[in-house]
N, C-alpha and C positions, 0 to 999 in steps of 0.2 A: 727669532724664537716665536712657534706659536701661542699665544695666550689662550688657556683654556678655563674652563670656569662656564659660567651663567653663558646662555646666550644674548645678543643683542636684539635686546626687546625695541619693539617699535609701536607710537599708539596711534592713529588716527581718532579725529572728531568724526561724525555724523549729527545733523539736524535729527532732530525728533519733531511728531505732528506737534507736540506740546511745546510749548515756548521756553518754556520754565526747564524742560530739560536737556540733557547733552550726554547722546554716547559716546563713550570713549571705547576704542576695539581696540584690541591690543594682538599680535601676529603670537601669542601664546596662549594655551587652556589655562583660564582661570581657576575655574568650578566645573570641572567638564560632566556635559550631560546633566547639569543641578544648575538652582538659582535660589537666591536669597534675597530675601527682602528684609529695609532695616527703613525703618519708614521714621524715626530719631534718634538721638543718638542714644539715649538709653537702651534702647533692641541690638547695640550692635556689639554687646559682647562676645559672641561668635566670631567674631571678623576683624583680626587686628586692622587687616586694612582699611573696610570700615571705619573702625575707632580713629586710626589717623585722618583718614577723610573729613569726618565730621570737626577734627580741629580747625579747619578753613572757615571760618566764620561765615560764610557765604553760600555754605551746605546746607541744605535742610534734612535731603533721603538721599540713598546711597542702596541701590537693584546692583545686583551682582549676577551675571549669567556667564555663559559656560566661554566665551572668550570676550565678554564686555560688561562695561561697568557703565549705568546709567545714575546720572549724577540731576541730581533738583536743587534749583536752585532758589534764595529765598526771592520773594517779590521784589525786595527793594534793594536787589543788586543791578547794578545797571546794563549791563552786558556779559553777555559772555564771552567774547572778545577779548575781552580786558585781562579776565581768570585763568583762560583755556591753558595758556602756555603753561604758567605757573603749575597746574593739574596735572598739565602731559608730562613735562618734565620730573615734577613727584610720583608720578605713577612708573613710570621709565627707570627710576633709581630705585625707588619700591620690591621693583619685580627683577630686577638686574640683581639684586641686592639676594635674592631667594625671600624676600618677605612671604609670610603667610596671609595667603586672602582671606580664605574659610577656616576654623577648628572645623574638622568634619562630624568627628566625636563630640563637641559641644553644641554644634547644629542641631545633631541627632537627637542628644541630653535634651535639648531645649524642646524638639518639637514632639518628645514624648509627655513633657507637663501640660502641652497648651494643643488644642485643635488648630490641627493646620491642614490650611486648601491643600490639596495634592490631585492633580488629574490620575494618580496612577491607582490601576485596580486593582482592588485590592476584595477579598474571598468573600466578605458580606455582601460586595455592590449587588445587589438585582440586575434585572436585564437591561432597564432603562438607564440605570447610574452609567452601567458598562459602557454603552451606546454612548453617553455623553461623553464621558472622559477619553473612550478613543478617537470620535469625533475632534474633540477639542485637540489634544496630543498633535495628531496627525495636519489635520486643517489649520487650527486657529493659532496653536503657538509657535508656529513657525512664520507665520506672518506675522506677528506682534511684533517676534522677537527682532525681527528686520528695523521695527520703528524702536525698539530700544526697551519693550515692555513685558509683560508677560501676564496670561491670564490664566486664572487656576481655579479648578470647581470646590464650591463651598458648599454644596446642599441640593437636593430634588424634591421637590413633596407638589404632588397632584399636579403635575403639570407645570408648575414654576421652577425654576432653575437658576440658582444662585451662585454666581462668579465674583472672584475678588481681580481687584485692577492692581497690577504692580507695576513699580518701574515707571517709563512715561505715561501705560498709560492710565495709571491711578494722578484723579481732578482734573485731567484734559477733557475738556468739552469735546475735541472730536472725537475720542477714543467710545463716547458715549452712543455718537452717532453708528459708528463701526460695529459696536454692540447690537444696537437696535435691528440697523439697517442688514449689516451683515453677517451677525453670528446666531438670531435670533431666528433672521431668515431662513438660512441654511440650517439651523437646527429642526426648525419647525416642517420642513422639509424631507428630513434625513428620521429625523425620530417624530411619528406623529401625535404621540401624548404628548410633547411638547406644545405648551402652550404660549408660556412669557420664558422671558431673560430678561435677572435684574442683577445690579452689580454692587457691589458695596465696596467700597475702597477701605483700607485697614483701619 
């Protein structure tokens, strides 16, 4: 008899530039096409899985993207080694389970009370906004999203341009570098009222 039901979820790790964190991919759409940022555990009403997540005492933040889940860890855990299994496996019966990753409807709820990054354009952007956020879209968060992060525009004014770091690469020092070096470059390039790129982490 064939058994039907759930599919068989499988997770793989990946390394992130950041030390501190660890993707976990998973052969299933999480949040497909969306990501979420829960940067403690009180943010992560949205997200039951989330919430279970942060029961590991060894959680700090928990980035949720469209088939992986970047996990941070606190400083003074010792390895990631040690946790991974445990994680793969809870996430594996999680999702086998039909657990809920995202409330979508509460997401929404929530980022209508509070300003939130969004690369996406939307009818007031000016020409320059536009320019930045399909630059970023196209270019930048597809490469993030490979190291396990995600970056999303927060603001433009006279030539400054303000990004939020999620996921790995929010408090990694090199993710700062990449910024500087490379999204800075290319912007200043692409759009020439650009001036600066700064970043502000949550």
């Amino acid at each position: 008899m064939i058994k039907t039901g759930n599919p068989v979820i499988s997770i793989y790790t990946e390394m992130t530039p950041n030390p501190e964190t660890m993707k976990f991919v998973a052969n299933k759409l999480l949040y497909p096409g969306k990501s979420a940022d829960f940067p403690d555990e009180a943010s992560a009403g949205p997200s039951p899985l989330a919430k279970e997540l942060f029961s590991f005492p060894f959680i700090k933040s928990v980035f949720i993207a469209s088939n992986f889940i970047t996990l941070t860890k606190t400083s003074d855990t010792e390895d990631w080694q040690e946790v991974i299994p445990t994680i793969k496996q809870f996430l594996k019966d999680y999702l086998e389970n039909g657990g809920v990753v995202v409330n979508d409807e509460e997401m929404q709820a929530l980022r209508a009370t509070q300003p939130v990054a969004s690369n996406e354009v939307s009818a007031d952007d000016d020409d320059i906004v536009k320019r930045i956020k399909e630059l970023l879209e196209n270019y930048v968060r597809p490469a993030v999203e490979m190291d396990g992060g995600n970056i999303q525009f927060r603001s433009y004014k006279e030539g400054k341009v303000n990004l939020m770091l999620q996921g790995s690469c929010s408090g990694c020092p090199s993710s700062m570098v990449t910024l500087k070096a490379g999204i800075e470059g290319m912007m200043k390039r692409m759009i020439p009222e650009v001036k600066e790129v700064v970043a502000e982490a949550e």
